[in-house]
Backbone as a chain_set.jsonl record, in Angstrom:
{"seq": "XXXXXXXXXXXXXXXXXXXXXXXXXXXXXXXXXXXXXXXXXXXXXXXXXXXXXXXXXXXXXXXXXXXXXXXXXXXXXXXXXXXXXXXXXXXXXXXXXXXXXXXXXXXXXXXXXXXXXXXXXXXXXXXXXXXXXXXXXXXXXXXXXXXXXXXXXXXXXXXXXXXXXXXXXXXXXXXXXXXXXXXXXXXXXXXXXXXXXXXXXXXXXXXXXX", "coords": {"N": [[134.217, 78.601, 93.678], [135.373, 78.477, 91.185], [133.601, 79.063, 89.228], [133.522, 81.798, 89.991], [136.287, 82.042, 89.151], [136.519, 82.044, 86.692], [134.884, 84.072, 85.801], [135.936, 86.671, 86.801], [138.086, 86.346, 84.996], [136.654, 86.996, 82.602], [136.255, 89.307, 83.002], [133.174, 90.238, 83.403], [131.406, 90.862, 85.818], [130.705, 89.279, 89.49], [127.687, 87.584, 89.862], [124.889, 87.93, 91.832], [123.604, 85.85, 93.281], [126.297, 84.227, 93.533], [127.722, 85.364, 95.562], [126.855, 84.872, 97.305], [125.734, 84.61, 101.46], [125.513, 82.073, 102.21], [125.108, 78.949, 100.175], [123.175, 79.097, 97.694], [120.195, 76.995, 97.122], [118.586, 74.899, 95.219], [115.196, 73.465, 94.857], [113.364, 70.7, 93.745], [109.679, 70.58, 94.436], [107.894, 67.798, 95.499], [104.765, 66.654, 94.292], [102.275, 66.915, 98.111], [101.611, 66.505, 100.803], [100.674, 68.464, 104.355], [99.173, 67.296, 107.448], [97.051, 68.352, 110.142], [97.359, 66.942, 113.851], [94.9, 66.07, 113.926], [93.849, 64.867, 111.873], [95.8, 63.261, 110.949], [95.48, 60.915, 113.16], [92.627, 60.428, 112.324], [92.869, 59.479, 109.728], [94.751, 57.114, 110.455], [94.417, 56.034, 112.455], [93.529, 56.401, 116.783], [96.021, 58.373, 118.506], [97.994, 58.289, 116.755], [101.425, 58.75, 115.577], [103.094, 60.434, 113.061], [105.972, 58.592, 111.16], [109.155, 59.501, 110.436], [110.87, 59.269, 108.07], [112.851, 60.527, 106.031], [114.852, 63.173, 105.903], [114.418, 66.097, 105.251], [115.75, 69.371, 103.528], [114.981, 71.503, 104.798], [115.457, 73.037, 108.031], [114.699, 70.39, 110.774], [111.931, 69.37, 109.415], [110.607, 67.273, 107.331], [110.098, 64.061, 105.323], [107.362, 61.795, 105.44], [106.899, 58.431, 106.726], [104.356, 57.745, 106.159], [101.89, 57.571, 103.795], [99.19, 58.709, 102.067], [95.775, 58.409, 100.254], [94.679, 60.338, 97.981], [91.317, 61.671, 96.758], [89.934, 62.813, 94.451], [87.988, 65.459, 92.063], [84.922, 63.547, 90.477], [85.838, 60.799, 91.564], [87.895, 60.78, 90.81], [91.575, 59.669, 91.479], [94.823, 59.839, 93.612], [97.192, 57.368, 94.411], [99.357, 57.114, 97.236], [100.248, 59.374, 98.393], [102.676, 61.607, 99.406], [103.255, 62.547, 103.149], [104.257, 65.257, 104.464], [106.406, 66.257, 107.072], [107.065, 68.004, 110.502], [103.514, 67.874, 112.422], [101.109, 70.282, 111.319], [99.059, 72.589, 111.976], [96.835, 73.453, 110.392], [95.289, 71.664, 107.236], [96.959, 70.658, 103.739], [96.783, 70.208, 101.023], [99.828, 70.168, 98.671], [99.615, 70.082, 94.843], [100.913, 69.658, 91.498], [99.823, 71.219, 88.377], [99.642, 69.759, 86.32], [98.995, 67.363, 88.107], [96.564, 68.351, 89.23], [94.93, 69.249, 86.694], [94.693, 66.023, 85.894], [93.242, 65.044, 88.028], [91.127, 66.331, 88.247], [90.981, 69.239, 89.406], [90.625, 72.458, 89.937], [92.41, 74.167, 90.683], [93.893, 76.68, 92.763], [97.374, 78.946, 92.599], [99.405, 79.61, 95.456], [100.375, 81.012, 98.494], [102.056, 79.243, 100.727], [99.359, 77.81, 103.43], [97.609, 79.759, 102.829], [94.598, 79.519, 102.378], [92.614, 79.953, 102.29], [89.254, 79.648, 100.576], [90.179, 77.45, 98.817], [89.758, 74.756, 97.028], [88.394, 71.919, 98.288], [88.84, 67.964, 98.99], [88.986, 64.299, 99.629], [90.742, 62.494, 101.63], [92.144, 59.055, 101.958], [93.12, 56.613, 104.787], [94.909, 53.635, 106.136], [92.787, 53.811, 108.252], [90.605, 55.414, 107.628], [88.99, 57.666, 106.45], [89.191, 61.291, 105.686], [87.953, 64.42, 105.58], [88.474, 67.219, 103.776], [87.538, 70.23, 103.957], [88.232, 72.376, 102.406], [92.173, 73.311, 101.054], [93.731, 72.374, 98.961], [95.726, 73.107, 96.736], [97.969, 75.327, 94.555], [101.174, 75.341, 95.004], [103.104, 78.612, 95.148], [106.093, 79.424, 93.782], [108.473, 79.725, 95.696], [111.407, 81.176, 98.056], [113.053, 80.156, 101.016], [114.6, 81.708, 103.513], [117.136, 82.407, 105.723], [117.483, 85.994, 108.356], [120.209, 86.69, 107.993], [120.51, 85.904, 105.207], [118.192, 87.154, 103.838], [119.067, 90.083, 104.711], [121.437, 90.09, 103.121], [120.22, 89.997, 100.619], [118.889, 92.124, 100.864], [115.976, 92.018, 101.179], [112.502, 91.6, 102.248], [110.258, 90.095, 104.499], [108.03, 87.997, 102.775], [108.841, 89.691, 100.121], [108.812, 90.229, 96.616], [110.687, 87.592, 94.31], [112.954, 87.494, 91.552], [113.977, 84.959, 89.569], [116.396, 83.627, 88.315], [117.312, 80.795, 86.169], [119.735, 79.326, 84.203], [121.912, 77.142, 81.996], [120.814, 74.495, 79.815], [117.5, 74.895, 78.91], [116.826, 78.01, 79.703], [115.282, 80.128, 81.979], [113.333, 82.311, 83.309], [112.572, 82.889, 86.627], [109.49, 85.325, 87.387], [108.343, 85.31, 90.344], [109.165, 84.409, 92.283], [108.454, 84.144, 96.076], [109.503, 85.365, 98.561], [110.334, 83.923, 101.945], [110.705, 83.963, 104.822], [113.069, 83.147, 108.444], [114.5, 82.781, 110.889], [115.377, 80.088, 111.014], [115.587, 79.321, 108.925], [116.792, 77.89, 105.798], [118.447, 79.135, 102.984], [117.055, 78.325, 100.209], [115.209, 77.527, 97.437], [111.8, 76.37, 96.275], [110.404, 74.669, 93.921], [107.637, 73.423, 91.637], [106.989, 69.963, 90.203], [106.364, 70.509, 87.763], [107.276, 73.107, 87.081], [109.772, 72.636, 87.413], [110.667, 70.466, 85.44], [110.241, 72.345, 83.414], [112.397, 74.234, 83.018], [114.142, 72.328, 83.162], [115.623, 71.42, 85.361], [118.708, 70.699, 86.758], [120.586, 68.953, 89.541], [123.26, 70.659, 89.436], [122.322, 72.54, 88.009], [122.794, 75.737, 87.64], [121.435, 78.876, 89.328], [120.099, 82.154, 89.958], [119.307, 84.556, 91.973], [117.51, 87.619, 91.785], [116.626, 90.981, 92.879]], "CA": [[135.501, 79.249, 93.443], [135.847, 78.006, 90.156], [132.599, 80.444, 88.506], [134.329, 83.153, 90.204], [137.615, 82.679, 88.363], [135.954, 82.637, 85.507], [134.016, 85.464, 86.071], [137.146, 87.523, 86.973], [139.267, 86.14, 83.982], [135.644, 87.11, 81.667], [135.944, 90.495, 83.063], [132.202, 90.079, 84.357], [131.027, 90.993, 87.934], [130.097, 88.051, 89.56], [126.183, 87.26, 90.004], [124.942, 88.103, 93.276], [123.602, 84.621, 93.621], [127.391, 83.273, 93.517], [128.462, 85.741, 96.488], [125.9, 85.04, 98.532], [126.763, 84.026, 102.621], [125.041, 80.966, 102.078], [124.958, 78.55, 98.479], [121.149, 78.714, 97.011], [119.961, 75.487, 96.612], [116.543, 74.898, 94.468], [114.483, 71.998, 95.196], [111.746, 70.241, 93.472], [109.259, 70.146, 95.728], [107.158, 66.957, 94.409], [103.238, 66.747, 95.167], [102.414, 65.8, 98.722], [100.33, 66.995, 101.976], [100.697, 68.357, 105.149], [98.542, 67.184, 108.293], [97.278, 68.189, 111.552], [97.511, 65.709, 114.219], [93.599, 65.394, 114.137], [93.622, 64.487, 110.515], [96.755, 62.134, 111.02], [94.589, 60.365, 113.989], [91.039, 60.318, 111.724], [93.3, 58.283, 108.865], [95.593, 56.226, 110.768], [94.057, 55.952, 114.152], [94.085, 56.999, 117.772], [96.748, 58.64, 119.058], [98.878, 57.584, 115.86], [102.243, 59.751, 115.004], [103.775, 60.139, 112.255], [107.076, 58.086, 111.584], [109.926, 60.403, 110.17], [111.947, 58.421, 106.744], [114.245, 61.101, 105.29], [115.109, 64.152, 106.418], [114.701, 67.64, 104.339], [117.301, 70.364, 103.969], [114.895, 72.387, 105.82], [115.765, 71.727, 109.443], [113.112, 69.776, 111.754], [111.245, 69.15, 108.31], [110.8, 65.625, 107.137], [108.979, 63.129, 104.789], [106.74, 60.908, 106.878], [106.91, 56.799, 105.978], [102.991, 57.764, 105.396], [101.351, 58.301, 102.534], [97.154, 58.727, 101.726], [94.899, 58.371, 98.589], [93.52, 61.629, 97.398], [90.031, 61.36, 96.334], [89.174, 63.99, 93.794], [86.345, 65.465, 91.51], [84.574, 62.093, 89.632], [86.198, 60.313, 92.171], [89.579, 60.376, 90.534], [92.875, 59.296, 93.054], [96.362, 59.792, 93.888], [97.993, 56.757, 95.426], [100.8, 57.11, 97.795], [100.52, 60.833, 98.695], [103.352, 61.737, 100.367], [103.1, 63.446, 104.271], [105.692, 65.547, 105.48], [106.161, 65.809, 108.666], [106.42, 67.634, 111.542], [102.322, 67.835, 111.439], [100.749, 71.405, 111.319], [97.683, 73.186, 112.388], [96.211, 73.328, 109.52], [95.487, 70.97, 106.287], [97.296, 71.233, 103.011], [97.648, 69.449, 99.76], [100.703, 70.606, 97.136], [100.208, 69.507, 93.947], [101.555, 70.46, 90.481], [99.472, 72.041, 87.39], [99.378, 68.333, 85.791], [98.185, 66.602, 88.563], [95.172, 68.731, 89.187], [94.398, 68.238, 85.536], [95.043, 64.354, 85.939], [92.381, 64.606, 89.029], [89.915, 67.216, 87.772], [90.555, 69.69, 90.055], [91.03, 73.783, 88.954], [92.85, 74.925, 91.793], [94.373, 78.208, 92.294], [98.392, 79.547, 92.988], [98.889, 80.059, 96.61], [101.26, 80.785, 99.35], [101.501, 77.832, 101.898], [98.391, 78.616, 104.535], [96.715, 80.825, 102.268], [93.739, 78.135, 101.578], [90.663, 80.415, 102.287], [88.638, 79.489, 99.451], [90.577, 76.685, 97.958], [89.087, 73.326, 96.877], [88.55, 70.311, 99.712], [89.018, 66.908, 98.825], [88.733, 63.458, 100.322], [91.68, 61.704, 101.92], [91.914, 57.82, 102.473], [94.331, 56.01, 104.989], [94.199, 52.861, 106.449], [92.121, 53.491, 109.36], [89.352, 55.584, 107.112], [88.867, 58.559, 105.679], [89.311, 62.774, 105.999], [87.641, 65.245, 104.493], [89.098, 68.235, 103.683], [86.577, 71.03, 103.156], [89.36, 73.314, 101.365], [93.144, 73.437, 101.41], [93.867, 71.724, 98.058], [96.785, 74.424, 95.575], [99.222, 74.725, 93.245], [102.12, 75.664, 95.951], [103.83, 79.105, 94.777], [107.4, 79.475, 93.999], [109.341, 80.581, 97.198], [112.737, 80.995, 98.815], [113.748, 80.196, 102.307], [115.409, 82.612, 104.141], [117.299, 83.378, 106.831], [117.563, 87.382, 108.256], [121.064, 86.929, 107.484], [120.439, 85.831, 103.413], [117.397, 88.481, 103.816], [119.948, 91.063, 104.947], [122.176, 90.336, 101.6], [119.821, 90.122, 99.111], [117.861, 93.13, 100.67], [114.589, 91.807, 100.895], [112.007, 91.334, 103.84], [109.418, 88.77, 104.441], [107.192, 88.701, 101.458], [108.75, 90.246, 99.216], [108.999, 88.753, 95.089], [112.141, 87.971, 93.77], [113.311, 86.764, 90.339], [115.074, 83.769, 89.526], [117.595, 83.282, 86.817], [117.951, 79.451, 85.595], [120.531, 78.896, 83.398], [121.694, 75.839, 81.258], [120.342, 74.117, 78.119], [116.909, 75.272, 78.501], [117.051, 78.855, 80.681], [113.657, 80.674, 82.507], [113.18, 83.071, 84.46], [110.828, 83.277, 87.081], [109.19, 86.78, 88.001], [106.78, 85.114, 91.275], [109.278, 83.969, 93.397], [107.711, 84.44, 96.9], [110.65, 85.563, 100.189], [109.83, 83.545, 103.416], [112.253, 84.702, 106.43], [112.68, 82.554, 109.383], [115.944, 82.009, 111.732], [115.162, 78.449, 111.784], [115.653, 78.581, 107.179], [118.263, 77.45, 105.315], [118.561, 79.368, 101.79], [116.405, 77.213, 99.634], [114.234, 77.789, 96.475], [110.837, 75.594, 96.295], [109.191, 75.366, 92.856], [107.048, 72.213, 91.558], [107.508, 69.56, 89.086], [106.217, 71.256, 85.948], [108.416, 73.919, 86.819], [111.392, 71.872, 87.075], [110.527, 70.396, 83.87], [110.055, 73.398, 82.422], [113.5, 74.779, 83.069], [115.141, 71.369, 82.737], [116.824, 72.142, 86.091], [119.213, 69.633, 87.544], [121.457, 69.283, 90.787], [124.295, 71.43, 88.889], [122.242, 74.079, 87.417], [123.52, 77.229, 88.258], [120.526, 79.424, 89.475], [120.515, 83.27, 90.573], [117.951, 84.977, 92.669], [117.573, 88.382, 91.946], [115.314, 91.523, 93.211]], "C": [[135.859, 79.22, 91.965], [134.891, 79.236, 89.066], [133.419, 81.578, 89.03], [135.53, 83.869, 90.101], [137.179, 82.868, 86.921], [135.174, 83.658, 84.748], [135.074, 86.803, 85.527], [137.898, 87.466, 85.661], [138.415, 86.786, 82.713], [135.888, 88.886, 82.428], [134.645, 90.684, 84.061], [132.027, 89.796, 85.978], [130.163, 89.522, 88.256], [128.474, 88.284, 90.181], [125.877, 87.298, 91.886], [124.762, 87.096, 94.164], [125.089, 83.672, 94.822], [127.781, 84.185, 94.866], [127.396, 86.081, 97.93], [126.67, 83.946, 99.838], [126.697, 82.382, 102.426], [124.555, 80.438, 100.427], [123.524, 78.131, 98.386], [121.404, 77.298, 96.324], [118.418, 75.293, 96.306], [116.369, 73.508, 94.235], [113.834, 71.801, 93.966], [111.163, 70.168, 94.135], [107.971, 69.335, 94.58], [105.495, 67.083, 94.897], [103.033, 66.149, 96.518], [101.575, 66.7, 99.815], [100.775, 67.246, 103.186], [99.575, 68.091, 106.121], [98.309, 67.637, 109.287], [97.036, 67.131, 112.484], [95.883, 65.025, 114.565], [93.372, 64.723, 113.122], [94.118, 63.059, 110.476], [95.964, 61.184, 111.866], [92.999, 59.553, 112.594], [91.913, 59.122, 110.315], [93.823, 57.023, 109.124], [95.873, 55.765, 111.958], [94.497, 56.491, 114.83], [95.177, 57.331, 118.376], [97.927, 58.081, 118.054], [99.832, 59.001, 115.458], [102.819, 59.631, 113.746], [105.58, 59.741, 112.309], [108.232, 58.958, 110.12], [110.571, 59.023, 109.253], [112.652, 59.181, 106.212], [114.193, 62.535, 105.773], [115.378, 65.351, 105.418], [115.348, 68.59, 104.289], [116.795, 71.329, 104.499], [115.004, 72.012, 107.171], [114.612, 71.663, 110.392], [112.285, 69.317, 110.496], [111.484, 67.636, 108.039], [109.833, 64.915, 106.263], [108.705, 61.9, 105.317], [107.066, 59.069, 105.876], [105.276, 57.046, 105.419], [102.515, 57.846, 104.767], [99.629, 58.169, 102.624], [97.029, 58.548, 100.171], [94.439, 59.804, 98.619], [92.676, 61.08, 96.587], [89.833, 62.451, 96.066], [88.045, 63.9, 93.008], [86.379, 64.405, 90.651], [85.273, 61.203, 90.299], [87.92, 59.354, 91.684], [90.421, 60.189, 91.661], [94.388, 59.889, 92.697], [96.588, 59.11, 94.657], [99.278, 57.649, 96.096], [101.07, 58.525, 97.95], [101.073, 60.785, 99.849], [103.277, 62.807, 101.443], [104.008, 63.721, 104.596], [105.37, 66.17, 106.963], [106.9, 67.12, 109.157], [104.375, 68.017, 111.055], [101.885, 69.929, 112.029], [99.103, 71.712, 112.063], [96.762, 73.34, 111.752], [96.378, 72.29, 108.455], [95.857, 71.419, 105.037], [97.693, 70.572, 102.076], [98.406, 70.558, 98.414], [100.215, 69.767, 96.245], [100.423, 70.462, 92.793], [99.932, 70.903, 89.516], [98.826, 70.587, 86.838], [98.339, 67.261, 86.45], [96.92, 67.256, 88.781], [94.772, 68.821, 87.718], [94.032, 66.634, 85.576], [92.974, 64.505, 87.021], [91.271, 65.192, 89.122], [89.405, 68.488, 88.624], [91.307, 71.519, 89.465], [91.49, 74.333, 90.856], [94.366, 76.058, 91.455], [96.402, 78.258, 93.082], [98.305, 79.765, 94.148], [100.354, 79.99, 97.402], [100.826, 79.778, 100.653], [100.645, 78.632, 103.232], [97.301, 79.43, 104.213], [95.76, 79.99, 101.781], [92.276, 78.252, 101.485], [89.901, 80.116, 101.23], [89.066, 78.456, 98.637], [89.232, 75.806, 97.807], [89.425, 72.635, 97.938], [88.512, 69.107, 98.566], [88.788, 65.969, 100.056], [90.145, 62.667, 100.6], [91.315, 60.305, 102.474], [92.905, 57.348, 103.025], [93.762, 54.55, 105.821], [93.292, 52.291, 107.478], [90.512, 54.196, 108.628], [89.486, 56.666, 106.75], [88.769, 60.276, 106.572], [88.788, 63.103, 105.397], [87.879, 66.597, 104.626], [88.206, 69.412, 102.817], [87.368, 71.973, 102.125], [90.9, 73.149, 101.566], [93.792, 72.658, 100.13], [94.623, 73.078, 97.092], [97.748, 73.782, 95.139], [100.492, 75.729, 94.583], [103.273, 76.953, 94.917], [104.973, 79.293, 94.634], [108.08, 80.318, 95.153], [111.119, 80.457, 97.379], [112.648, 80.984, 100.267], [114.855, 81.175, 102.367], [116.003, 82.863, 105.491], [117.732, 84.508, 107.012], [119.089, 87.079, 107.523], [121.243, 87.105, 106.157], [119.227, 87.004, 103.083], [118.248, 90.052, 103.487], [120.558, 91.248, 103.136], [121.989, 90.794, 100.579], [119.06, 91.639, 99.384], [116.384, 92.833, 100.23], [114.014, 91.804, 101.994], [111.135, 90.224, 103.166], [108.028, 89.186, 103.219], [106.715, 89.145, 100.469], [108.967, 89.105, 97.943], [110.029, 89.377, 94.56], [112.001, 87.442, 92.431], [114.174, 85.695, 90.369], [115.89, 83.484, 88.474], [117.577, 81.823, 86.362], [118.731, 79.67, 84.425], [120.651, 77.468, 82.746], [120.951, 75.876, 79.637], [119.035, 74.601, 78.154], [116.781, 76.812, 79.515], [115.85, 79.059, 80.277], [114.603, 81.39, 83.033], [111.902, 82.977, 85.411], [110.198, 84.523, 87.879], [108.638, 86.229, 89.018], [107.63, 84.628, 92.331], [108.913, 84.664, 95.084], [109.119, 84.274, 98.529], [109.729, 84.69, 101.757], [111.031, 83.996, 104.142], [111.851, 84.212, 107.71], [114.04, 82.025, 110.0], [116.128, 80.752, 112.183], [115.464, 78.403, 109.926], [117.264, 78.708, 107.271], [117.999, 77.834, 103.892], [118.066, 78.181, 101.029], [115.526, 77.852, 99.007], [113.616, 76.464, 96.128], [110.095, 75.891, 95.245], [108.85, 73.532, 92.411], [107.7, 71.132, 90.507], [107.398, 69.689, 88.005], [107.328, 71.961, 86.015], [109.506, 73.624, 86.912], [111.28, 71.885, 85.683], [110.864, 71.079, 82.963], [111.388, 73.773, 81.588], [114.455, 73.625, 82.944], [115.93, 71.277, 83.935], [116.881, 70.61, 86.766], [120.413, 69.785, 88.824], [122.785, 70.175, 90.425], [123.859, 72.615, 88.329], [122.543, 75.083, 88.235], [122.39, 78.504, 88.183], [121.116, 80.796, 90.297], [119.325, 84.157, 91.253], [118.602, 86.943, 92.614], [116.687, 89.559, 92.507], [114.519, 91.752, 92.08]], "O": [[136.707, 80.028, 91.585], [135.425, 80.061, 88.325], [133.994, 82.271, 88.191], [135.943, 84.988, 90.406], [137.524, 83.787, 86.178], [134.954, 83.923, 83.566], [135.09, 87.525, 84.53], [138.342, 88.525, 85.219], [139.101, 87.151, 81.758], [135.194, 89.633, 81.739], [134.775, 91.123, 85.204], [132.344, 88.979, 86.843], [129.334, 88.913, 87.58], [128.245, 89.215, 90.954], [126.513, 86.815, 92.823], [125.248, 87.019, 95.292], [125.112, 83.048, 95.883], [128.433, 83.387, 95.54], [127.24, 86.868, 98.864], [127.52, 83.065, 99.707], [127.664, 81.622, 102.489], [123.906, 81.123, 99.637], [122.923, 77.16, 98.845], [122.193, 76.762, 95.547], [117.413, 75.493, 96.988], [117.064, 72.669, 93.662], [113.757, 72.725, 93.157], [111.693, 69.57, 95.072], [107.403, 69.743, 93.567], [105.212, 67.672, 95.94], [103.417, 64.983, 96.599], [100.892, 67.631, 99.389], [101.468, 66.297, 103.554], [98.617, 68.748, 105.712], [99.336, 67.58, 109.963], [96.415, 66.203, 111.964], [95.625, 63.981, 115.164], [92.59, 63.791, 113.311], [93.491, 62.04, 110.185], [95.608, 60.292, 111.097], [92.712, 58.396, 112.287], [91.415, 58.018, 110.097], [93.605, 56.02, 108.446], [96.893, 55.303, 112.468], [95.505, 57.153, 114.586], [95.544, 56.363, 119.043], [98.812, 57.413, 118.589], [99.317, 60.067, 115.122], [103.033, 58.473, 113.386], [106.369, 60.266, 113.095], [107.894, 58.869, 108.94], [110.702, 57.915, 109.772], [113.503, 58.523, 105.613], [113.046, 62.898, 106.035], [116.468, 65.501, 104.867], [115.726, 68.839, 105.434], [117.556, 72.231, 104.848], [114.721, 70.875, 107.55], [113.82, 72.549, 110.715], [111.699, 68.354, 110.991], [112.414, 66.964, 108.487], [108.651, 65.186, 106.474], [109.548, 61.055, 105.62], [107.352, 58.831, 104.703], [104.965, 56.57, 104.327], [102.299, 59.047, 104.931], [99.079, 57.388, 103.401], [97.846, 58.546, 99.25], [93.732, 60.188, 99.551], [92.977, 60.192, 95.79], [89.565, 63.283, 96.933], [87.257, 62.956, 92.969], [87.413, 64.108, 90.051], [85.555, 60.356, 89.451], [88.574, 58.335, 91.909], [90.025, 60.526, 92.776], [94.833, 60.275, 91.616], [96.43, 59.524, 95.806], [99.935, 58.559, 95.589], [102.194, 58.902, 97.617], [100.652, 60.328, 100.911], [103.227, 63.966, 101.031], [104.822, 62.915, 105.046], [104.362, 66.414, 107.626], [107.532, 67.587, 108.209], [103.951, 68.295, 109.934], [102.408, 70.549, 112.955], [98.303, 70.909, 112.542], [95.674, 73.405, 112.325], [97.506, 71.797, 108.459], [95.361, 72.509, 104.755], [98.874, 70.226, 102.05], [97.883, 71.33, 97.611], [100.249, 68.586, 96.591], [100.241, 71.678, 92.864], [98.903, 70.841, 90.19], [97.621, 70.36, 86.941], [97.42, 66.612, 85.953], [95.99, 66.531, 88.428], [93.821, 68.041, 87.656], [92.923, 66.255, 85.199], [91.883, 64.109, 86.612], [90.398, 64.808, 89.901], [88.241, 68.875, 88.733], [92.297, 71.645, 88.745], [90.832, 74.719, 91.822], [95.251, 76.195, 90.611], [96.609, 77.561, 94.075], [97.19, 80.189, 94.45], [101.263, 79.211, 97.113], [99.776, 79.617, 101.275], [101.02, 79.628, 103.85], [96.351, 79.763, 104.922], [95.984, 79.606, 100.633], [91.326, 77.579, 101.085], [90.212, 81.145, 100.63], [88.413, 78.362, 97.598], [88.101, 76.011, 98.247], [90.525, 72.672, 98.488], [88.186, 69.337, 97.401], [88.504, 66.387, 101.178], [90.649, 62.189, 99.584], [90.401, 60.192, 103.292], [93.909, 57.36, 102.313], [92.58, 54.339, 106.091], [92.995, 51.119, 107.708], [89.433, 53.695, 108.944], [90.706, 56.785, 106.642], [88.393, 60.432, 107.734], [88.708, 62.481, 104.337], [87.468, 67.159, 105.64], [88.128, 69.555, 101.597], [86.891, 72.178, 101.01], [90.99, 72.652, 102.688], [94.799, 72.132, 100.603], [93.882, 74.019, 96.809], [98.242, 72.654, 95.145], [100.259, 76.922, 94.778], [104.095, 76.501, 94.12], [105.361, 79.447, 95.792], [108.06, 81.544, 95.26], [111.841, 79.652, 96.791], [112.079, 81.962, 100.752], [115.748, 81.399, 101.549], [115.37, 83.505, 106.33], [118.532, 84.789, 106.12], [119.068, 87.285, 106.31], [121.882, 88.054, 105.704], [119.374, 87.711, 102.086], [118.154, 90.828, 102.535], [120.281, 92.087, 102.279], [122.64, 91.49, 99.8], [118.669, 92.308, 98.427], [115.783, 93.264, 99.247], [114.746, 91.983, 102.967], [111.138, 89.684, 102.06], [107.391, 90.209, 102.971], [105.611, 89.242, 99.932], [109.166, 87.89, 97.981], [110.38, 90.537, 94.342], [110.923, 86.926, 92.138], [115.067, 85.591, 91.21], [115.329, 82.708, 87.7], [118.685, 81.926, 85.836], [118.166, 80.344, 83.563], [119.728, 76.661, 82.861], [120.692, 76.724, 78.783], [118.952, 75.07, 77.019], [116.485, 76.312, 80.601], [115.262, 78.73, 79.246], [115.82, 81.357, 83.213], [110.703, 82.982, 85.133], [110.488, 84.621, 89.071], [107.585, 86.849, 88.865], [107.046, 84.362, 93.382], [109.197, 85.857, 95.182], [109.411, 83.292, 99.211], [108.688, 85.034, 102.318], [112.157, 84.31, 103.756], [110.774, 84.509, 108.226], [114.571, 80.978, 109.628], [116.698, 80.312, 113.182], [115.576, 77.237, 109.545], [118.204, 79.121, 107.951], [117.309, 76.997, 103.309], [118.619, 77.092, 101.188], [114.907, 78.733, 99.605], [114.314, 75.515, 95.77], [109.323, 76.847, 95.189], [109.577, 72.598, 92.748], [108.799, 71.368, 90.007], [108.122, 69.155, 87.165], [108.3, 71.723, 85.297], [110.372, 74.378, 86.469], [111.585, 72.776, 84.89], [111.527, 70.801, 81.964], [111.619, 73.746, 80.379], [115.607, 73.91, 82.615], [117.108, 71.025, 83.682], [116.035, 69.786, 87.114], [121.053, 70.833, 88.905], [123.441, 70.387, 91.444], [124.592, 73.582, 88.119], [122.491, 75.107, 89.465], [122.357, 79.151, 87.137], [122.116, 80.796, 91.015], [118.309, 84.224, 90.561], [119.615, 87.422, 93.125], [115.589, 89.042, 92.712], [113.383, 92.209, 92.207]]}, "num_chains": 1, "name": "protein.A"}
């Protein structure tokens, strides 16, 4: 309410962002892995579930108490890779730009699922080891959607939006990637370089445009 008196009192039309049904909220999303429940089993034994510790602002979504080792090329690691939870059908490690430098691995931009051709890796937990013939990316920038925030902005599933950041250091980002799903909650997912990048903190004032 407060941007949109100032808006008004500036003359300026307000940002489509600010009159959206629902308030955009942009994550970090930090490095971390999803499982299926054969994987989860093969690390952390038979018939083993994962145990739910914090709850994500997407709903049913969750970061598991679990974590693994990644075992990359030259047999570099990542302790404490975090699993979110619920588990999937397929395997899938996020990480950032940095850490596949750090771990020696050249992996490519990708929308979540899209892993045909990635890099595999080796996972360690404490019952023994996974191996992951491919599914290893740099997780593309996205928005959550539901039809309703679809409807607003005029987009469908798919489509690429722009992003505005504002603040002390402002970006833009041309790649953001539309998901649409009556189960989302308005939400923009970009990594921790790209936080970095943009400096962005729980107050920045972000705008999603077409």
């Amino acid at each position: 309410m407060v941007r949109e008196q100032v808006y008004t009192k500036m003359g300026v039309p307000l940002p489509t962002s600010a009159k959206a049904s629902n308030a955009l909220v942009v994550n970090v999303s930090a490095r971390h892995c999803h499982l299926s429940p054969h994987a989860v089993e093969q690390l952390f034994g038979p018939g083993y579930e994962l145990t739910p510790m914090k709850s994500l602002y997407q709903e049913g979504a969750y970061a598991a108490k679990e974590t693994v080792t990644l075992i990359g090329p030259r047999s570099r690691v990542i302790s404490n890779l975090r699993i979110l939870g619920p588990c999937r059908d397929f395997n899938q490690i996020e990480l950032a730009f940095t850490d596949a430098i750090a771990l020696g691995f050249d992996i490519p931009i990708r929308a979540s699922g899209d892993i045909a051709g990635t890099p595999g890796c080796m996972l360690m937990g404490p019952n023994g080891y996974f191996e992951m013939p491919e599914g290893v990316i740099r997780a593309m920038p996205h928005v959550h959607m539901a039809p309703e925030d679809a409807a607003h902005y005029g987009v469908q599933h798919k489509d690429i939006m722009k992003m505005k950041v504002h603040g002390e250091c402002p970006v833009t980002f041309d790649n953001i990637l539309v998901r649409i799903d009556p189960s989302f909650s308005l939400e923009v997912h970009i990594d921790t370089d790209e936080g970095n990048a943009c400096g962005l903190k729980s107050d920045t004032f972000c705008e999603l445009t077409k």
